[in-house]
C-alpha positions as CSV (number, residue, x, y, z in Angstrom):
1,X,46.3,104.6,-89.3
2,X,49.3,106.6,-90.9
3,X,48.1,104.8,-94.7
4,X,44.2,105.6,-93.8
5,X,44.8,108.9,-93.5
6,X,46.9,109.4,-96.4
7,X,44.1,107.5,-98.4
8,X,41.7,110.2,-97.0
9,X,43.7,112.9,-98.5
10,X,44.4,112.0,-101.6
11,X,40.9,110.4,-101.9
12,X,39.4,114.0,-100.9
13,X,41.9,115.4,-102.8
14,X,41.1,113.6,-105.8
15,X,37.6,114.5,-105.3
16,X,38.3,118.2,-105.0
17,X,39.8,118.0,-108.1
18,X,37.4,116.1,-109.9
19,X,34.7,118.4,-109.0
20,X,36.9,121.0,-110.0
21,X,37.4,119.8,-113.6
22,X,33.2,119.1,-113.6
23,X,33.0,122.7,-112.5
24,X,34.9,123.9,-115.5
25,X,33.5,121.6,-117.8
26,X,30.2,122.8,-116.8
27,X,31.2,126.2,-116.9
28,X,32.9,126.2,-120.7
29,X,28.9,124.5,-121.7
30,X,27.4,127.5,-120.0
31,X,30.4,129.7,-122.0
32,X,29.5,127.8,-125.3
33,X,25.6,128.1,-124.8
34,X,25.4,132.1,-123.9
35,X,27.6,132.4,-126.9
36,X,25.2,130.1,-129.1
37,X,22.4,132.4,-128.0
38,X,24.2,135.5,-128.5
39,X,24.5,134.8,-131.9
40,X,21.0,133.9,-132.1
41,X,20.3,137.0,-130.7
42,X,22.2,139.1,-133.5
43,X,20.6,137.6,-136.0
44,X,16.9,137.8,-134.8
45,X,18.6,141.9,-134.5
46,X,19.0,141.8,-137.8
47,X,16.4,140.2,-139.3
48,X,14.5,143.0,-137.1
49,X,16.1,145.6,-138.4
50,X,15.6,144.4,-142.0
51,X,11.8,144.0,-141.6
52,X,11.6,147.7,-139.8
53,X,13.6,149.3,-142.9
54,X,11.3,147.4,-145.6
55,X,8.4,148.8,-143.4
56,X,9.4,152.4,-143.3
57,X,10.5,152.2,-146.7
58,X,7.4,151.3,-148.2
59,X,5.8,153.9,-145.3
60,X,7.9,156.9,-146.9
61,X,6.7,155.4,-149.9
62,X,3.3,155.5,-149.2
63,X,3.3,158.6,-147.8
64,X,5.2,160.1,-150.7
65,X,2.6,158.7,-153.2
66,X,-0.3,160.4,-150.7
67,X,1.2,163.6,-150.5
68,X,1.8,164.0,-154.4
69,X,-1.7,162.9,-154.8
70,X,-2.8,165.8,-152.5
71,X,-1.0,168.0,-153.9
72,X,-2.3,167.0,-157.3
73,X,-6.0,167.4,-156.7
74,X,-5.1,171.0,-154.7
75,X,-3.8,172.1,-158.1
76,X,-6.6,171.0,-159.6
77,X,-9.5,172.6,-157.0
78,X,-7.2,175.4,-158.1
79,X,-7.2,175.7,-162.0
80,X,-11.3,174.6,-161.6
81,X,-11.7,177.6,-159.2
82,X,-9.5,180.0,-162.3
83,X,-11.2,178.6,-164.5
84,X,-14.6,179.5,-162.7
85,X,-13.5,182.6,-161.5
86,X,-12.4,183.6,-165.6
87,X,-15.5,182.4,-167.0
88,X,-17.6,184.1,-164.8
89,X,-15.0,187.4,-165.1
90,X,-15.9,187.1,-168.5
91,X,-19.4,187.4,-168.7
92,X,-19.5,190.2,-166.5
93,X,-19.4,188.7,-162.8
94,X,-17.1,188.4,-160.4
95,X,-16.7,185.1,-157.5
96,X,-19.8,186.0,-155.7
97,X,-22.3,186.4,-157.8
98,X,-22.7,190.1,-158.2
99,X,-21.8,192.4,-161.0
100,X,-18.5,194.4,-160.6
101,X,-17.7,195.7,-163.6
């Protein structure tokens, strides 16, 4: 009975350990994985990152390209309305219509 037992024990205690060593085998694939996806991770970050800048850059671009081009034709409603404003001066009239001279 004495040799049964003892085969118990180290038969359980064989076990024990082998589940223990399948525990930490599993446990180092998790480890590996999370640090697999992790890295994955950073680089869908930076690809992210990369396609935002690219987008606001050719935002601010666009937006530059709008406001100069505003800006432009407001100098131009400008110089026609001087010019308009001269010519009629000129003949004797003023912006609305009437004589003021």
């Amino acid at each position: 009975m004495d040799y049964r037992l003892q085969q118990l024990k180290a038969s359980a205690k064989a076990g024990s350990e082998k589940a223990r060593q399948d525990l930490h085998s599993q446990a180092e694939k998790l480890r590996a994985n999370l640090d697999a996806d992790r890295a994955s991770i950073e680089a869908v970050k930076t690809r992210m990152k990369d396609w935002a800048a690219g987008k606001k850059a050719t935002f601010d671009e666009k937006v530059a390209q709008w406001k100069a081009q505003r800006k432009q034709e407001q100098l131009k409603r400008r110089a026609e309305a001087a010019d308009e404003y001269a010519f009629r001066r000129s003949r004797g009239r003023c912006c609305c219509s009437r004589r003021c001279l």
